[in-house]
N, C-alpha and C positions, 0 to 999 in steps of 0.2 A: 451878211448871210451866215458865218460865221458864229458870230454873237449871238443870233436867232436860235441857229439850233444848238446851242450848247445849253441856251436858257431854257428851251425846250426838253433837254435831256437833264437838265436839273433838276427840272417843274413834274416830269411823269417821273425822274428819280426819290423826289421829294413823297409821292403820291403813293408808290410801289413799297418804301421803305418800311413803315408798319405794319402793311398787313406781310411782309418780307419775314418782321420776326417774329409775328405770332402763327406764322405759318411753321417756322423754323423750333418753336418754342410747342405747337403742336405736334411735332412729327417728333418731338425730346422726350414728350411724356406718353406719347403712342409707343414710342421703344421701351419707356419701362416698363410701361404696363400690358402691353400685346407683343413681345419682343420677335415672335414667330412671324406674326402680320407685318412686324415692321422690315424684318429680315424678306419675307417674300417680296416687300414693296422694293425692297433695296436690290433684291436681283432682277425685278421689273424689265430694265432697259438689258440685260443678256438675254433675261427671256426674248424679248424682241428681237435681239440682233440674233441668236440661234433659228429665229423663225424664218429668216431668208437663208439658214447654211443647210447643208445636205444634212442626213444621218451620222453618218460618221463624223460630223462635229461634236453631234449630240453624244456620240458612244465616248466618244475622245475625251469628254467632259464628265462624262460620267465616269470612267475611268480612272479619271486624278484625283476626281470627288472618295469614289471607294477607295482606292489606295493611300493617297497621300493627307488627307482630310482627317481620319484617323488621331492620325500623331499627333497634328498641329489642337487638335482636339483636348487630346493629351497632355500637351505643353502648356495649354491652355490660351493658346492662341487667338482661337477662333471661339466663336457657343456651339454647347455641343448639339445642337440638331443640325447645323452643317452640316455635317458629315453623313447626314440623309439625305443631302439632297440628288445625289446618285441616282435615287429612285425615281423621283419624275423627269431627269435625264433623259434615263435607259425608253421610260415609257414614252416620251417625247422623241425620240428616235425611231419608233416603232409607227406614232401618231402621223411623224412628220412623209416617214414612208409610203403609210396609209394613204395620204394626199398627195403626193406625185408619183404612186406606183400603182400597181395591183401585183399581187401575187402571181406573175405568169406560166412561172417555172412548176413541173410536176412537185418538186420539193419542196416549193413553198408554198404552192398550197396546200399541200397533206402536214407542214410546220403549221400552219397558221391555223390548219381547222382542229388538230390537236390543241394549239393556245387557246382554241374558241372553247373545244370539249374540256377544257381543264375548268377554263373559267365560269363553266352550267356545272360544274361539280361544286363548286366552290357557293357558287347560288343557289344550288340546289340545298346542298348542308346549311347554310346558313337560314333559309326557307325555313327547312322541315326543321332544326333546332333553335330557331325565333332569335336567332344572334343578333347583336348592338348592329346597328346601319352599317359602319364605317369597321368592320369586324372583319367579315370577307373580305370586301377590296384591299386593306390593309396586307394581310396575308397572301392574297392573290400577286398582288405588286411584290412582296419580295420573294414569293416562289417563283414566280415566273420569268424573274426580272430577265435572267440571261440568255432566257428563250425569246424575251422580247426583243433582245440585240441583233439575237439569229435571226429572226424573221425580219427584223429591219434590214439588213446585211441582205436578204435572198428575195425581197421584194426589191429595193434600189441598190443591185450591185456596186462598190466602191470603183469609180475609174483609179486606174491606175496610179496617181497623184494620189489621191484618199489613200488606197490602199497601203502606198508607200508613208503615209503620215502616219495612219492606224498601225502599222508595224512597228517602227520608231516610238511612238506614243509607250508600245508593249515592253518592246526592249527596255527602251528610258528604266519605267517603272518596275523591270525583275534585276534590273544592273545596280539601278543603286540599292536593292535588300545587300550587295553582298556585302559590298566595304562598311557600310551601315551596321549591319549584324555583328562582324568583327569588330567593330568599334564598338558595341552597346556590350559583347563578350569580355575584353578587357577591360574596360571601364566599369559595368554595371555588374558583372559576375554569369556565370555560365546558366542556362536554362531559359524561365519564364522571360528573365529580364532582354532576352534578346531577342527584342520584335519587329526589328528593321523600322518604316514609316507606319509601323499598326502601331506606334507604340499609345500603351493604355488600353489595350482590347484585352479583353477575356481570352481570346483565342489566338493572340497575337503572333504568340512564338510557335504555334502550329502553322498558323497561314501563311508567315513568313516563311517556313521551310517549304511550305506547299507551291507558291508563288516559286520560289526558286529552283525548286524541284524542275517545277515545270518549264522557266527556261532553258535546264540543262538539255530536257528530252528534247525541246527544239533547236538548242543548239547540236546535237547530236545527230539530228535528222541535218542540218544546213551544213555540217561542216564535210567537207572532203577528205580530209585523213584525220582520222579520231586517235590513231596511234600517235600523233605527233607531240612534240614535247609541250605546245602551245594549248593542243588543245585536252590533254591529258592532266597538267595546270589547272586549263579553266575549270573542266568538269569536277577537280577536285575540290577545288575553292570551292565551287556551290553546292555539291555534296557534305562538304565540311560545314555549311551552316546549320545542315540536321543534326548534327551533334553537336556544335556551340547553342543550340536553341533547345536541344532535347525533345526534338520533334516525333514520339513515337507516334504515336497516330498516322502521320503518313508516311515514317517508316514503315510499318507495319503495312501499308495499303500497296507499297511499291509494288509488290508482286503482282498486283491486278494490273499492272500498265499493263501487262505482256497482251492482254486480252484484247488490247487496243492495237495488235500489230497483226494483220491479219497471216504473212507468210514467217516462217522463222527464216530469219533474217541477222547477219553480224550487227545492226542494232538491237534485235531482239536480245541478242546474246550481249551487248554492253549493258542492256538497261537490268536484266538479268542477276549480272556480274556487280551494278550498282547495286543495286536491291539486295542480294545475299551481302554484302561487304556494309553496307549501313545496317543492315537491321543488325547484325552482329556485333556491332561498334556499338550500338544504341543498347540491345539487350546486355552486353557484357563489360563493356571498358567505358563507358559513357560516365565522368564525375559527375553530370547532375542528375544521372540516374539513378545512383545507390542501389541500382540492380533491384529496381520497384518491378521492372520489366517483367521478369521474370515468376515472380509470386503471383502477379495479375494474371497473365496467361493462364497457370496450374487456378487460379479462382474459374477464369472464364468459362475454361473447360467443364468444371463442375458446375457451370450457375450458379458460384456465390458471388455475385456482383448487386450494387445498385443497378445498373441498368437493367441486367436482367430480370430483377426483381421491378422494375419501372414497367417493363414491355408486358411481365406477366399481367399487369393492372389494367393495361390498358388492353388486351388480350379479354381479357374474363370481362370487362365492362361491353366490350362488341358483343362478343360470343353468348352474350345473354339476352340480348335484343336485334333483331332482325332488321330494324330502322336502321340503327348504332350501327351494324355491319355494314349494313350498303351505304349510308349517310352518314357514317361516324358523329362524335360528339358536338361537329360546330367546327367553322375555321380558327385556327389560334387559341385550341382549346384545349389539346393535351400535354404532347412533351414537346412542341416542336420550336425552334427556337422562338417563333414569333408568340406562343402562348405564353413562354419563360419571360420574354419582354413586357408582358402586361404586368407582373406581378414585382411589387414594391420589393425592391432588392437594393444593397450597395451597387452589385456588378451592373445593373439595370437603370441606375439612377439618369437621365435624361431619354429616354427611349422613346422614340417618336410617339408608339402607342399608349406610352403612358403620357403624353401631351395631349393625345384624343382622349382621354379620357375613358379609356377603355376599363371596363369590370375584368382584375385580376380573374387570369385562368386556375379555376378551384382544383380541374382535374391536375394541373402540374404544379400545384402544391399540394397535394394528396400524393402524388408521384414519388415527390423528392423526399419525401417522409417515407414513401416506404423505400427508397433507397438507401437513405440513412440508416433507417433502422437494419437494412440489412447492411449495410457497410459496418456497424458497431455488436453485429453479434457475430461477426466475423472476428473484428478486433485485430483487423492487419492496414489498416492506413492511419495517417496521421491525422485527414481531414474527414470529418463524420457529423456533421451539422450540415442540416437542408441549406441547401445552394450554397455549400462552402463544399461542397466535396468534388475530388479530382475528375478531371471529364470522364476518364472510363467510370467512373464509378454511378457521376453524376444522371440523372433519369431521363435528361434532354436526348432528344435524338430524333432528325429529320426527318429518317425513314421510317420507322415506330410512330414519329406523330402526325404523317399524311395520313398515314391510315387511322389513326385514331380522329384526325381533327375532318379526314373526308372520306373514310371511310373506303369499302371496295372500290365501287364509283371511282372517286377523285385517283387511289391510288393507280388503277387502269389506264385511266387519261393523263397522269403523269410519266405512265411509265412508256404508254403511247407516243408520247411525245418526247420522251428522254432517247429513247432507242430510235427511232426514226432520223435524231440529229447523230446520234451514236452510231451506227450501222452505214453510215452516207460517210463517217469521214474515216469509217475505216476502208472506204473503196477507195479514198484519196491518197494520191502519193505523192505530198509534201512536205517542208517541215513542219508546216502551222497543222495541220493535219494528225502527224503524229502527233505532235504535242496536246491536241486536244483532245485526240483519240483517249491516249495514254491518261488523259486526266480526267476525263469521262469516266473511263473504266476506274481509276482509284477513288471515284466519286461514289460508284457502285458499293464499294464498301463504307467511305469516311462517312457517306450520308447514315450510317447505320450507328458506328462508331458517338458520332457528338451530331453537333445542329450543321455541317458542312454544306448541306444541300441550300441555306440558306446564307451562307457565309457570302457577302458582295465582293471581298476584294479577291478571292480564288474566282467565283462564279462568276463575274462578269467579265473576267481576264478570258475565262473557258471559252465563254461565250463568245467573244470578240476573236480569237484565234478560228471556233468553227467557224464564225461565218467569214473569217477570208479564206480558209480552206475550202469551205461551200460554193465560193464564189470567183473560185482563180480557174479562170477559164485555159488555163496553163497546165495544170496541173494534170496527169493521166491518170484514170481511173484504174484501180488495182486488178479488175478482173477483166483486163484486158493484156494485164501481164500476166505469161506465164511461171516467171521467175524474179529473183529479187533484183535491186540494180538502180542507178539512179535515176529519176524519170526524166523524158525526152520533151523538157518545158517548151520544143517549137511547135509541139503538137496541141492542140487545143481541143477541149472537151466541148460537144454542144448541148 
């Protein structure tokens, strides 16, 4: 019996074994040749096994994707459109929601039917300006991405288990920027080169300080005595990354936390106290600043910047057509990060949308020409060639290109939808709350600043903190308190 089926399993081994390696020998030359297709086939079976886990698997995934994905990018670890695949994640948590939930709660569905209103602006410009198919969606998926965590979050609340994972996940990911940072500081020299796990992004050493900014503020909110010498330490360690990274951009933005704290409050006055004590460090005693700080401001003032000169362009192309107003130029069509992504660049070299094959965005290279040209009859930076010039200077910018890429429309339903999650968690009184409050409101400005609004490893962190703030049945609603204080977590909101 024995014998039988050994020869048996010889005989279908025998039978199996060629067409085994031309099977194997097909799938060698499918990877060189289709390396994208071969890469989806190859996460094939997580797709599957994420299809029986909740949402918060999917957010949790997509989390480590945007964050840590990045570097190993970088290192050259990994190909780099990994590091995209965050994106159908996020959207895959949103889907997965869609199917075992509905929207029941007041706040999720005035979340969800603003995601719906974003997404008819976004078809609608792409419509009325005859854009490439995959143009819209394209841009829609990464503006939205972090709203689609939140409404996955507020359709299938996290039980408490989840929720306890999704926090842990968050920590993990803003803990190790700090020792990381310091290490890439000594080693690799003060400023750009210190970008924690972004390392190789464009924006690295900004979102790295942003990332960690933002754990302080919720550390700030969770800890019990902020005077204490442990926790006085911590908050300076991570404040101290904004100046080994030379993070002005969200130094600069600090001051809008405050906006995100609804009562004034002894955190009000720490975040405050951070924010005056950074920006000063950064504008005046900062070595990798050379004190650029400062000359930039006295420009901004006056409008001799690229950006400014960028936003005028895309200003006077609305203002002269009434379509372009209310429908702007197209999705991914003017300064907005994802329009900068189409167009053949070093810094842009693997960019999803240049694997679809997207037609370079004309309007943001007409942009960045005229912000060059206004950066060199200035003749105050070092960097003055299109897309080689410093982010203030550079013509990208989120908030400038929603409106230009959607016009009134789209920016309405964005902003509908940005304040509806912003305004909900400033009635919240938790950490995760604050913290997303506070980054919200700095979002207000950096979206204006560079491409932040579309930045994944800030945004979908944002994202992920409101909606467990959204979602902590624990937590007490602020306008129920009349005074400041810590809140009384036996109580439950319904």
């Amino acid at each position: 019996m024995i014998r039988r089926q050994a020869a048996w399993a010889e005989r279908w081994y025998s039978y199996l074994l060629v067409p085994a390696i031309i099977v194997a020998i097909a799938i060698g030359i499918f990877a060189v040749n289709a390396p994208t297709a071969a890469m989806v086939l190859a996460f094939l079976p997580v797709w599957l096994l994420l299809a029986t886990k909740p949402p918060t698997a999917w957010i949790a995934s997509a989390l480590i994707v945007a964050v840590v994905f990045r570097g190993l990018v970088g290192l050259e670890l990994v190909p780099g459109y990994v590091q995209y695949v965050h994106i159908p994640l996020a959207w895959g948590a949103l889907f997965i929601a869609l199917v075992r939930g509905r929207p029941h709660s007041g706040l999720a569905r005035r979340s969800t039917i603003w995601l719906g209103a974003l997404g008819l602006a976004v078809l609608a410009s792409a419509l009325i300006n005859e854009s490439e198919a995959l143009r819209g969606p394209a841009y829609f998926a990464v503006l939205a991405e972090p709203f689609a965590i939140v409404c996955a979050l507020l359709i299938v609340p996290p039980t408490r288990k989840e929720r306890t994972f999704l926090i842990r996940i968050c920590v993990l990911l803003i803990a190790v920027q700090v020792p990381l940072a310091y290490f890439q500081a000594v080693t690799l020299g003060l400023g750009d080169a210190v970008q924690g796990t972004l390392y190789g992004s464009g924006v690295g050493a900004h979102a790295v300080g942003a990332l960690i900014i933002l754990g302080a503020f919720w550390y700030l909110a969770r800890t019990r005595r902020v005077l204490s010498p442990i926790a006085v330490a911590t908050l300076a360690a991570m404040a101290g990354v904004l100046v080994v990274s030379d993070a002005k951009q969200v130094a600069f933005a600090l001051p809008a936390a405050l906006i995100g704290q609804r009562f004034l409050s002894g955190l009000s006055v720490a975040i405050g106290f951070i924010a005056l004590v950074l920006i000063s460090v950064i504008v005046y005693f900062a070595p990798a600043n050379s004190q650029y700080a400062v000359p930039y401001i006295g420009r901004a003032l006056s409008g001799d910047t690229g950006k400014v000169a960028a936003a005028r362009l895309i200003w006077r192309d609305a203002s002269v057509d009434l379509g372009t107003f209310v429908f702007g130029q197209g999705p991914a069509e003017t300064v907005s990060r994802t329009a900068y992504q189409t167009v053949e660049t070093e810094a842009e070299e693997g960019s999803p949308l240049r694997m679809l094959g997207l037609q370079p965005a004309q309007t943001a290279i007409d942009a960045e020409d005229v912000a060059a040209a206004e950066v060199r009859a200035s003749g105050r930076s070092a960097y003055q060639e299109p897309f080689n010039l410093a982010s203030f200077d550079s013509g990208t910018s989120s908030g400038v290109g929603l409106f230009g890429d959607l016009g009134l429309l789209g920016f309405i339903a964005y902003s509908g939808l940005f304040m509806t999650v912003f305004l909900n968690l400033r009635q919240r009184r938790s950490g995760e709350a604050l913290a997303a409050a506070s980054g919200f409101a700095m979002l207000l400005v950096l979206g204006f600043i560079h491409d932040w609004l579309e930045v994944p490893a800030f945004t979908l962190l944002l994202g992920t903190l409101a909606g467990l703030a959204l979602t902590d049945a624990r937590a007490e609603v602020a306008a129920s308190v009349a005074s400041g204080g810590r809140p009384d977590l036996s109580r439950e909101v319904p």
